[in-house]
FIZAFI-553341 format. One record per residue (C-alpha): residue number from 1; x, y, z; chain. Coordinates in nm, 4 decimals, decimal comma. Layout:
// residues N
[NUM [X Y Z] "A"],
...
***
This chain:
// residues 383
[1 [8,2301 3,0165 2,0213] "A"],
[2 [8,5688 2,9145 1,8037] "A"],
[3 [8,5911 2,8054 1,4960] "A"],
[4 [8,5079 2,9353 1,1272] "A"],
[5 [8,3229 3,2949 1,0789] "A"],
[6 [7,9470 3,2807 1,1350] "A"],
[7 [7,7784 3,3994 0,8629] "A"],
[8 [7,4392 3,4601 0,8064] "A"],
[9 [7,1520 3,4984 0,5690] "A"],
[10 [7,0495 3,8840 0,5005] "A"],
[11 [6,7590 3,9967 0,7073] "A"],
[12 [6,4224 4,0471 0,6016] "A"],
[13 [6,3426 4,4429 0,4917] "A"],
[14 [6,3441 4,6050 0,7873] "A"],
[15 [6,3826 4,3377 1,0269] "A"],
[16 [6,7398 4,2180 1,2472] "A"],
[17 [6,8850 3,9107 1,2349] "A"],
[18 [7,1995 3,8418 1,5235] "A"],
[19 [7,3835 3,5112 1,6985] "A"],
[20 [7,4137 3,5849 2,0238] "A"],
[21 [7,6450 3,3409 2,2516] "A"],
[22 [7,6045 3,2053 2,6430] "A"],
[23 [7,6736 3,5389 2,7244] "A"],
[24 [7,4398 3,7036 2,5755] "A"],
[25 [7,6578 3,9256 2,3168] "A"],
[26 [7,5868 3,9354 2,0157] "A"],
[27 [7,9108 3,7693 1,7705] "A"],
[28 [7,7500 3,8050 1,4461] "A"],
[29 [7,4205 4,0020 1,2538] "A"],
[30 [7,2044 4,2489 1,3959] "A"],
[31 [7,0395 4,3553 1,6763] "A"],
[32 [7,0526 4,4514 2,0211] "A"],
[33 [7,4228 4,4642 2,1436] "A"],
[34 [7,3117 4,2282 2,4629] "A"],
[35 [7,0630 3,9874 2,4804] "A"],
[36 [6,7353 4,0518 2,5762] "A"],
[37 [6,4479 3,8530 2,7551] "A"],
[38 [6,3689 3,6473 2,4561] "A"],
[39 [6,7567 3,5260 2,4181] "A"],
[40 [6,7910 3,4440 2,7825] "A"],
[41 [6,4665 3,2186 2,7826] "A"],
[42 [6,5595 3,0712 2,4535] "A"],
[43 [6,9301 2,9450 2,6287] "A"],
[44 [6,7234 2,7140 2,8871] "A"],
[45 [6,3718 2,6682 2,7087] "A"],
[46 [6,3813 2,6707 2,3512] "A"],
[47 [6,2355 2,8245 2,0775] "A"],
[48 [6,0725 3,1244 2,1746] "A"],
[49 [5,8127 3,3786 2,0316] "A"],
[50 [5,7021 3,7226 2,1508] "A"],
[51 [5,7234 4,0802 2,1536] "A"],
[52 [5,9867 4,3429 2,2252] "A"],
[53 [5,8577 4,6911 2,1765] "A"],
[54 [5,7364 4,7330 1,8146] "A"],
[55 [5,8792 4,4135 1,6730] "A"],
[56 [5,8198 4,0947 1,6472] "A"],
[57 [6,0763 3,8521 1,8084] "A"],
[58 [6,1654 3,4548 1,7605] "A"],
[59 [6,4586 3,3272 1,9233] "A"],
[60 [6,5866 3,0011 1,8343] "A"],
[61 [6,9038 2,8135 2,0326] "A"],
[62 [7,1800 2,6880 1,8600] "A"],
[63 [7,3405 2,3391 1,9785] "A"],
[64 [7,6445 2,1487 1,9596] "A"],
[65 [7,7225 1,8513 2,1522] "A"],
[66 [7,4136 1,8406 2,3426] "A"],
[67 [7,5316 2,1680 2,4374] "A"],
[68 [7,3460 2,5328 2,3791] "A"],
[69 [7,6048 2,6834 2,2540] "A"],
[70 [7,4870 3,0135 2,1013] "A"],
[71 [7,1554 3,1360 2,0157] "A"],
[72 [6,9936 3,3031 1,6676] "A"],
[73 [6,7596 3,5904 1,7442] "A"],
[74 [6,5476 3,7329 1,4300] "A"],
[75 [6,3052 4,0243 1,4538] "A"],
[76 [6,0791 4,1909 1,2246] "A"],
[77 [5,8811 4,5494 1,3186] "A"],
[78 [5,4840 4,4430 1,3650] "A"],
[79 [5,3787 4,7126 1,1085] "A"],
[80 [5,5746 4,5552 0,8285] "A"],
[81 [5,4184 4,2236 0,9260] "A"],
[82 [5,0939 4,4157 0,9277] "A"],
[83 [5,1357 4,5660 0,6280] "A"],
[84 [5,2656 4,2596 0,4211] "A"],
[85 [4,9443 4,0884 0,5671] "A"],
[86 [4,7069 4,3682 0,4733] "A"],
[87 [4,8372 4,3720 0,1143] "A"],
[88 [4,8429 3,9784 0,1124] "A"],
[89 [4,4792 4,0307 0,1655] "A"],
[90 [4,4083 4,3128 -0,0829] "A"],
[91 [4,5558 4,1247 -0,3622] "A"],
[92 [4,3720 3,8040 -0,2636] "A"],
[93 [4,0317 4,0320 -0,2299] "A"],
[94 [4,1254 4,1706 -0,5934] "A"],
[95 [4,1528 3,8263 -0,7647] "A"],
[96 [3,8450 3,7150 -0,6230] "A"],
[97 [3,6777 4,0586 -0,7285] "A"],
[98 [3,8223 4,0076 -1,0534] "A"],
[99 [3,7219 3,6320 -1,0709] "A"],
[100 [3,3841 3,7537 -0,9562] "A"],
[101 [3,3372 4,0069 -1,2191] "A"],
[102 [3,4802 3,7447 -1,5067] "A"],
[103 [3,1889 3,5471 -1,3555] "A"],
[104 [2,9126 3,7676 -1,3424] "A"],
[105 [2,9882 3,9015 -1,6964] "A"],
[106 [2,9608 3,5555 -1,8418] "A"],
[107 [2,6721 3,4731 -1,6319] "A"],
[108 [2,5108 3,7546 -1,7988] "A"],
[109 [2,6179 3,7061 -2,1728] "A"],
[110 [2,5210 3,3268 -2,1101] "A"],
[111 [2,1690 3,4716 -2,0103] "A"],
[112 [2,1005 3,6189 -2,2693] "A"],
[113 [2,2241 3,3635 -2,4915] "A"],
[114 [1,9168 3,1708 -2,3602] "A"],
[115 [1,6992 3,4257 -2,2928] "A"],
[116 [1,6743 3,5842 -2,6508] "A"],
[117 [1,5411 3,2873 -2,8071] "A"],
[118 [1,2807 3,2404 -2,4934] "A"],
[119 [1,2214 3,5885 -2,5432] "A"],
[120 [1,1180 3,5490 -2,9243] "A"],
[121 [0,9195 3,2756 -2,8557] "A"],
[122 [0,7048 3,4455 -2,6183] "A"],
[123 [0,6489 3,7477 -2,9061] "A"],
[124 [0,5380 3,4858 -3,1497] "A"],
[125 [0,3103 3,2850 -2,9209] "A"],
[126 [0,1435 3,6872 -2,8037] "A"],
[127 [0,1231 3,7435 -3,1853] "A"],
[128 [-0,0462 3,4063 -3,2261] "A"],
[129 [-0,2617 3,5089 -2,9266] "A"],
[130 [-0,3490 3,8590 -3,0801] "A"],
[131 [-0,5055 3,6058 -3,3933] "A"],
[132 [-0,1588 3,6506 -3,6196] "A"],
[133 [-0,1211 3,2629 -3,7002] "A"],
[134 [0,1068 3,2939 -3,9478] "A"],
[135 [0,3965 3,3909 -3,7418] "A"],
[136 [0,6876 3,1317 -3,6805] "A"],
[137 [0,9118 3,1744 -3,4258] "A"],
[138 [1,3059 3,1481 -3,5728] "A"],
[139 [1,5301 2,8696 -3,4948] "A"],
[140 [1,8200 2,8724 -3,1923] "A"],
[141 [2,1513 2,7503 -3,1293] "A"],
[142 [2,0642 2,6100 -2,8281] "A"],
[143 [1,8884 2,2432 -2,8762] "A"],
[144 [1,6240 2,1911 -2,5840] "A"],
[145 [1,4951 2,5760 -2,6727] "A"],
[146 [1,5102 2,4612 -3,0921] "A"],
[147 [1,2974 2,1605 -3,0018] "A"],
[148 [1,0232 2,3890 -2,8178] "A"],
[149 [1,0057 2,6472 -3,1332] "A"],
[150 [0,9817 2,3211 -3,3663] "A"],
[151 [0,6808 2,2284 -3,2009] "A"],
[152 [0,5362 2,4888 -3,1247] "A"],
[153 [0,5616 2,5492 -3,4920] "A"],
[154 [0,4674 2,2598 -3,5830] "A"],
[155 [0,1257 2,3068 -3,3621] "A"],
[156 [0,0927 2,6180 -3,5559] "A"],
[157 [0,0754 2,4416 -3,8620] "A"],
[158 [-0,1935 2,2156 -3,7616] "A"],
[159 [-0,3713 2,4775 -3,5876] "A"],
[160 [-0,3703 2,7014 -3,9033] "A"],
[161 [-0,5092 2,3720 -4,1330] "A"],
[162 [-0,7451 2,2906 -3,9374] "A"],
[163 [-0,9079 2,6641 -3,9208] "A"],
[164 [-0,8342 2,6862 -4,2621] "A"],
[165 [-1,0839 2,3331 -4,3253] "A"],
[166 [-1,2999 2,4426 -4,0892] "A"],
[167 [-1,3513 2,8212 -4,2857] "A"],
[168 [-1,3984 2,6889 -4,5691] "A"],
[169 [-1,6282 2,4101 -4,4725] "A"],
[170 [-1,8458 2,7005 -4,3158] "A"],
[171 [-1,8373 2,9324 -4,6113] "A"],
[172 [-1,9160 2,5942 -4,8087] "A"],
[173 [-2,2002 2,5042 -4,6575] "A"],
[174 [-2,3052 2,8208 -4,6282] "A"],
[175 [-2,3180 2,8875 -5,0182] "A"],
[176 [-2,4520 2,5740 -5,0718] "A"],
[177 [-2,7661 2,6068 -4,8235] "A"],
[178 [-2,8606 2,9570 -4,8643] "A"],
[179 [-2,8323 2,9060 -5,2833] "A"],
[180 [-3,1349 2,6750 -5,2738] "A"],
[181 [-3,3055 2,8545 -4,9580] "A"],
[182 [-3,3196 3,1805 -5,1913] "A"],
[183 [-3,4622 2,9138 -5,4933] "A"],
[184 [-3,7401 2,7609 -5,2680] "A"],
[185 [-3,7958 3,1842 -5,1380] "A"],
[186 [-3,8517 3,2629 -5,4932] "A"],
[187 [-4,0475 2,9900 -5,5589] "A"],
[188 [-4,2300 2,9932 -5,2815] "A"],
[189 [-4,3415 3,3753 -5,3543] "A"],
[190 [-4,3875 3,3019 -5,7391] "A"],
[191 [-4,6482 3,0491 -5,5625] "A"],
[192 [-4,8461 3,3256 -5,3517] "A"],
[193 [-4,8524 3,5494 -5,6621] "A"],
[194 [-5,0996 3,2612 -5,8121] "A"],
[195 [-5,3304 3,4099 -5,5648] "A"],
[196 [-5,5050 3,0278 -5,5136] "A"],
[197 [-5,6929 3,0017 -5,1706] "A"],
[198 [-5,6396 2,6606 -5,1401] "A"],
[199 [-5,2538 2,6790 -5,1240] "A"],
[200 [-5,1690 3,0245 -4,9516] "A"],
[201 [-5,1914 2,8955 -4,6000] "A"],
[202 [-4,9575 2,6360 -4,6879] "A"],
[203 [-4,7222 2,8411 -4,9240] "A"],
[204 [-4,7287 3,1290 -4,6141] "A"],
[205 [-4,5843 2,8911 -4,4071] "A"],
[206 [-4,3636 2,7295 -4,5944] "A"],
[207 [-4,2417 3,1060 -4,6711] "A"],
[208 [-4,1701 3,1688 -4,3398] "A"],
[209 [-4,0214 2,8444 -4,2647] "A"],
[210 [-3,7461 2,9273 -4,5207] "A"],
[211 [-3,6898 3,2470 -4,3997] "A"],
[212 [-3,5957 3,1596 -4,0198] "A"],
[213 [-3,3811 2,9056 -4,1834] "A"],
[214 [-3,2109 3,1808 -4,4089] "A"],
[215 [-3,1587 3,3599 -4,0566] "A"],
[216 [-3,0462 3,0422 -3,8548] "A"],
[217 [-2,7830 2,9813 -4,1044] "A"],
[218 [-2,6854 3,3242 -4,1122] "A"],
[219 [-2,6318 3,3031 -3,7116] "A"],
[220 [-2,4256 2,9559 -3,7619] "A"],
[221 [-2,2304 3,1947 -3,9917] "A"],
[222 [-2,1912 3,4431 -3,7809] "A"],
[223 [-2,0836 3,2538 -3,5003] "A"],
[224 [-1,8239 3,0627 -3,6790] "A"],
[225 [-1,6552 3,4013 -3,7259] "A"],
[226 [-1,7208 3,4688 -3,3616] "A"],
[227 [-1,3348 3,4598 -3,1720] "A"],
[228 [-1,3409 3,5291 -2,7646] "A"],
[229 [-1,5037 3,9007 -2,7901] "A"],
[230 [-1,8415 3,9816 -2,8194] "A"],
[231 [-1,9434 4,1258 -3,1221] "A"],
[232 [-2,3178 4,2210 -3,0632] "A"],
[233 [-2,5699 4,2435 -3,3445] "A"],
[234 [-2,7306 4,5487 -3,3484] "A"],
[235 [-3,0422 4,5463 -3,1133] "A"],
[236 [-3,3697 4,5666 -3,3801] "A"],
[237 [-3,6166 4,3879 -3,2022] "A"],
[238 [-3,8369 4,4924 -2,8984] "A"],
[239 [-3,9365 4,2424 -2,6580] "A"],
[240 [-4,2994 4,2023 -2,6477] "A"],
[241 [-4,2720 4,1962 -3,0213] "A"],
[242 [-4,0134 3,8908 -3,0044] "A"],
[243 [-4,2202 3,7346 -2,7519] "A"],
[244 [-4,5071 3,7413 -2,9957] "A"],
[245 [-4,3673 3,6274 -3,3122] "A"],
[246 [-4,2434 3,3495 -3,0639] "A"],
[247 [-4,5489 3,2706 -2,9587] "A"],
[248 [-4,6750 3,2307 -3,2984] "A"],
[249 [-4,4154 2,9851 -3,4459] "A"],
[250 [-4,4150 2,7652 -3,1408] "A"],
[251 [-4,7805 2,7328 -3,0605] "A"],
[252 [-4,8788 2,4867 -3,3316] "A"],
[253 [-4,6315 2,2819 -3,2001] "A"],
[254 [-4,6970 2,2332 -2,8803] "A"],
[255 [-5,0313 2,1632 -2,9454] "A"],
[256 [-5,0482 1,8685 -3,1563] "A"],
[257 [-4,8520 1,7308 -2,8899] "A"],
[258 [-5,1136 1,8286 -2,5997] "A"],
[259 [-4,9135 2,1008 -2,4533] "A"],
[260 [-4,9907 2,4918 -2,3585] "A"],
[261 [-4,7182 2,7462 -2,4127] "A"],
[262 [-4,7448 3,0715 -2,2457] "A"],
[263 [-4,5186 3,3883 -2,3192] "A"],
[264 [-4,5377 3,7247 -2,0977] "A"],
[265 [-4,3263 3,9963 -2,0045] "A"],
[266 [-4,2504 4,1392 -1,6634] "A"],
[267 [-4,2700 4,4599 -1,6962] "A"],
[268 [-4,0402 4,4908 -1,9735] "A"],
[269 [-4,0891 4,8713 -2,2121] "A"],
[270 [-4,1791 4,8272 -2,5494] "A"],
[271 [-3,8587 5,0601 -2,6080] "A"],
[272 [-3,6082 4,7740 -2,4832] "A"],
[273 [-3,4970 4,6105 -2,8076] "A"],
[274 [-3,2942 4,3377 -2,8181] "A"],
[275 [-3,0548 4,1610 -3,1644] "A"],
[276 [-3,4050 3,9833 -3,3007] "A"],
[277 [-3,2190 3,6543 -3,4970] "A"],
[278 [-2,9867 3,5166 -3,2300] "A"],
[279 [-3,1944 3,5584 -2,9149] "A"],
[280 [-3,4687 3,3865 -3,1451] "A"],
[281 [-3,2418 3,1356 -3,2299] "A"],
[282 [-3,1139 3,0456 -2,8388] "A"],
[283 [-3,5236 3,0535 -2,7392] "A"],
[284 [-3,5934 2,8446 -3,0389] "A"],
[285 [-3,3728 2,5789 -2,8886] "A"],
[286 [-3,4316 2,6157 -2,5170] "A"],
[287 [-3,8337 2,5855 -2,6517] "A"],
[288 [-3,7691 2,2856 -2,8334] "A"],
[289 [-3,5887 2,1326 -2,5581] "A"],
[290 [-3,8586 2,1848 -2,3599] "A"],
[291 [-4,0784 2,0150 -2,5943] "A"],
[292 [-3,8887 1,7240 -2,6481] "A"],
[293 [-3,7765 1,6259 -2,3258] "A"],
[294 [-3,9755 1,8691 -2,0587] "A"],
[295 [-4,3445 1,7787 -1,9717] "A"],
[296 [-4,6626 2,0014 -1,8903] "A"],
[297 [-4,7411 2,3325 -2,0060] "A"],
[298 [-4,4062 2,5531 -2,0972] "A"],
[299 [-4,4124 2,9114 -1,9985] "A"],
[300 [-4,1726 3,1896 -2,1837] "A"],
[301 [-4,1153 3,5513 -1,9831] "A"],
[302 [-3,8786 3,8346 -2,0346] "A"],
[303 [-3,8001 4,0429 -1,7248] "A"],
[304 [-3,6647 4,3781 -1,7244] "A"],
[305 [-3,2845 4,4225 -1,5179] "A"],
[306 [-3,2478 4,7689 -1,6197] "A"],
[307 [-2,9017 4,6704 -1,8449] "A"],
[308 [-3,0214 4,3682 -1,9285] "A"],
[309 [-3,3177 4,1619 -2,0506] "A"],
[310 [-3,3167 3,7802 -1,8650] "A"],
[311 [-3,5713 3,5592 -2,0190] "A"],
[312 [-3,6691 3,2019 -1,8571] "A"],
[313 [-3,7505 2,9026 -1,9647] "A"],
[314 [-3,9916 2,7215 -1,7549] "A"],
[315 [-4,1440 2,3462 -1,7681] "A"],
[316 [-4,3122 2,1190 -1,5400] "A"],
[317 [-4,0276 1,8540 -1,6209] "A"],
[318 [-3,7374 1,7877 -1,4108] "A"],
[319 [-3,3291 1,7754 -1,4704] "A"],
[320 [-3,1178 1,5252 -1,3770] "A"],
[321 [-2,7360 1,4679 -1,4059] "A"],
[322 [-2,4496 1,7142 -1,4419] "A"],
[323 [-2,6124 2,0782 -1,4916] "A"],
[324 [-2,2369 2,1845 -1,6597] "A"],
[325 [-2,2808 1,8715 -1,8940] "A"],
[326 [-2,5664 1,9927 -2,0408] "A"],
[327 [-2,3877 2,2472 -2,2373] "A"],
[328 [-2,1108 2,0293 -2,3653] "A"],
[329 [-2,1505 1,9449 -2,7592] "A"],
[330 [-2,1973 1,6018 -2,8433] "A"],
[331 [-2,3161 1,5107 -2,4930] "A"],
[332 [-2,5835 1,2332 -2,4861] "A"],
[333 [-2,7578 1,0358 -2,2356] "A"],
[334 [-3,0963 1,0784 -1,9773] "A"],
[335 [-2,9960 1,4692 -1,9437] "A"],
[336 [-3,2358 1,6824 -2,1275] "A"],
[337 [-3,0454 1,8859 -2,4222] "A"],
[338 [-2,8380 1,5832 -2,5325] "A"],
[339 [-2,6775 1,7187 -2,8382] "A"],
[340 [-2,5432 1,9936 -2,9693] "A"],
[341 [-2,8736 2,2438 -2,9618] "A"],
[342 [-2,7582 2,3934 -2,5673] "A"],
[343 [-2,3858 2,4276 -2,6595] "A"],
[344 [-2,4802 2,6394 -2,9641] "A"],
[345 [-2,7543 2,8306 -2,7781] "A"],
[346 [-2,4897 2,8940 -2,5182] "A"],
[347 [-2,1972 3,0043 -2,7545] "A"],
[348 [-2,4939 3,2255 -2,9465] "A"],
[349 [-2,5637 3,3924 -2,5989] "A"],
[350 [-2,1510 3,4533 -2,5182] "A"],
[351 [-2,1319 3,6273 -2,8882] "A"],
[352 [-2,4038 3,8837 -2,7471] "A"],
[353 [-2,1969 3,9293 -2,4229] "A"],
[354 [-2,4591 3,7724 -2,3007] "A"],
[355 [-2,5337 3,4163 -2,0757] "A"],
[356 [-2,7313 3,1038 -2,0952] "A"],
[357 [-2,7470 2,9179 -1,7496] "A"],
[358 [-2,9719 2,6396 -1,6123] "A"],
[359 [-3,1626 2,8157 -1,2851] "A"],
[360 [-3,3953 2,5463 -1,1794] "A"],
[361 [-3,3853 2,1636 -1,2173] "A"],
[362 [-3,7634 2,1414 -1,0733] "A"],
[363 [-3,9110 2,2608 -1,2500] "A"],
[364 [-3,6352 2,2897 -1,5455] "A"],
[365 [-3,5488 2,6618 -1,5753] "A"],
[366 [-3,3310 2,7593 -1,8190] "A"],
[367 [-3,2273 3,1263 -1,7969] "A"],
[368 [-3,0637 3,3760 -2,0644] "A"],
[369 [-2,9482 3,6885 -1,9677] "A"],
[370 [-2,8842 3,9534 -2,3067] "A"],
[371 [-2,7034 4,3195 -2,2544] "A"],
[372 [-2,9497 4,5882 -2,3745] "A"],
[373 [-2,9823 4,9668 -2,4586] "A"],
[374 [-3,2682 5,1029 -2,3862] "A"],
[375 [-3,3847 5,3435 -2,6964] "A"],
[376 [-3,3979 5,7000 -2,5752] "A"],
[377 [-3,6263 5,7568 -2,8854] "A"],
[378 [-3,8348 5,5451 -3,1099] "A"],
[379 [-4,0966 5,5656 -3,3459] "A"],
[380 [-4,4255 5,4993 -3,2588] "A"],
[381 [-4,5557 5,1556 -3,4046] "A"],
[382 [-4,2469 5,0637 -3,4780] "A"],
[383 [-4,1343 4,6816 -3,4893] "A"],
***
């Protein structure tokens, strides 16, 4: 090898770099003084890659003239390699733990970006649930979750309205029936206080009449301000006592049209009481169904379950259609109970914690089942 100096690049850290010629001595760089295995292959077959103790060998020939004139031999020790690789790595690991963590954080504030106004809808609709219908739930920045609050609002409103109407159509009518019900009362005893034979009869009734109107409208009241729970009357009736006075105001009745009614107890105490006005309200319809659309004699009994009174409603008649129809208000057709009477019997027995069912459709059977407490003491005679 003639000619101008060789000169080569600087090594990596560490590592050798050398030009070695035919001969295998080495004219220029670093590295072994004589040639080693890797040189001698690389003069007759080219490149070559391998190993030479610790390091890490590539030996590439050098031509001229179609002629292998020399040959450039560069090593590096394996644990640099190793190391440069294993740090390559850590710093690629760190980005992506730091990319990662950039991630995750704005995953999270992005959450609760859209979770806090999910979140405050959810306390207005449970505040709305718990019977607070004033409360509103605040607007968002975010536009699908805005539109949800504005109409949910907006339902709110309507909601509220229409409660409000339907209050004070209730309190309304209430005023305006029970006014004249207490005229006609007063009336109606100024009447009796004549003391004329001929009348009385008809005045007595006509009393009475009044009065279980005064109570039904106090029970339409009362359930109108009835919401989910049961709020139970307190129980001031016992049973054979409501059986009787049942007895008596329905009897006529069925009469002029033909009809027997018959109204027992099972054996049911005398001390079970039960909340007089409403479960004489549900019987009052369930009786009048019978009468208007049931056939043969009609037979009213109370039966004892220990914490609870059920009393049935028996006919010889038959029921046809949908039994869960019968309770819904403002249903009409063949079904017995077309109307509203069942649906407000029913809701009268929920407000007791109680439950109006239809057992039987032949005979029609019509059962309601009221909580009780039995009286550990009560006054003899009582009523």
């Amino acid at each position: 090898m003639t000619g101008d100096p060789v000169e080569l690049p600087a090594p990596p850290p560490g590592g050798r770099l050398g030009l070695y010629d035919p001969a295998l001595r080495l004219r220029a760089g670093t590295g072994p003084h004589g040639g080693d295995a890797a040189v001698r292959r690389a003069l007759g077959a080219g490149v070559v890659r391998g190993r030479s103790g610790g390091d890490l060998v590539i030996a590439v020939p050098v031509s001229h003239a179609e002629r292998v004139i020399g040959v450039v031999r560069a090593s590096s020790p394996a644990a640099a390699v190793r190391d440069r690789v294993l740090i390559a790595w850590a710093v690629l690991a760190g980005v992506c733990a730091l990319a990662l963590t950039v991630a995750v954080f704005v995953a999270r504030r992005q959450a609760r970006v859209l979770a806090a106004p999910l979140e405050d809808l959810s306390r207005h609709c449970r505040a709305v649930t718990a019977g607070d219908l004033g409360a509103r739930a605040a607007p968002s920045s975010i536009a699908e979750i805005d539109q949800v609050a504005r109409t949910h609002n907006e339902m709110l409103h309507s909601l509220t309205e229409l409660l409000r109407h339907e209050r004070d159509f209730t309190a309304n009518a209430s005023h305006q029936l029970r006014t004249p019900l207490t005229g006609l009362q007063l009336t109606l005893d100024a009447g009796l206080a004549e003391d004329d034979a001929g009348t009385r009869p008809a005045l007595e009734e006509a009393l009475a009449t009044t009065r279980r109107l005064h109570s039904t409208v106090g029970e339409v009241l009362r359930l109108s301000r009835f919401h989910g729970l049961p709020r139970r009357p307190a129980p001031d009736t016992p049973v054979p006592q409501l059986l009787r006075e049942t007895e008596e105001r329905w009897h006529g009745l069925f009469a002029r049209d033909g009809r027997r009614l018959e109204c027992g107890t099972l054996e049911a105490p005398d001390d079970i009481r039960v909340p007089g006005a409403p479960v004489t309200e549900i019987l009052g319809v369930l009786l009048d169904n019978a009468r208007v659309h049931g056939r043969g004699t009609v037979r009213l009994t109370a039966r004892d379950l220990g914490e609870a009174v059920a009393f049935d409603v028996t006919d010889e008649g038959a029921v046809h259609g949908e039994a869960a129809q019968l309770f819904d208000r403002g249903h009409t057709g063949a079904a017995p109970g077309s109307g509203i009477g069942l649906s407000l019997a029913r809701d009268l027995a929920v407000s007791l914690g109680g439950r109006l069912s239809l057992t039987g459709r032949r005979p029609a059977t019509f059962n309601l089942l009221v909580p009780v407490r039995q009286e550990e003491a009560h006054p003899a005679g009582g009523g």
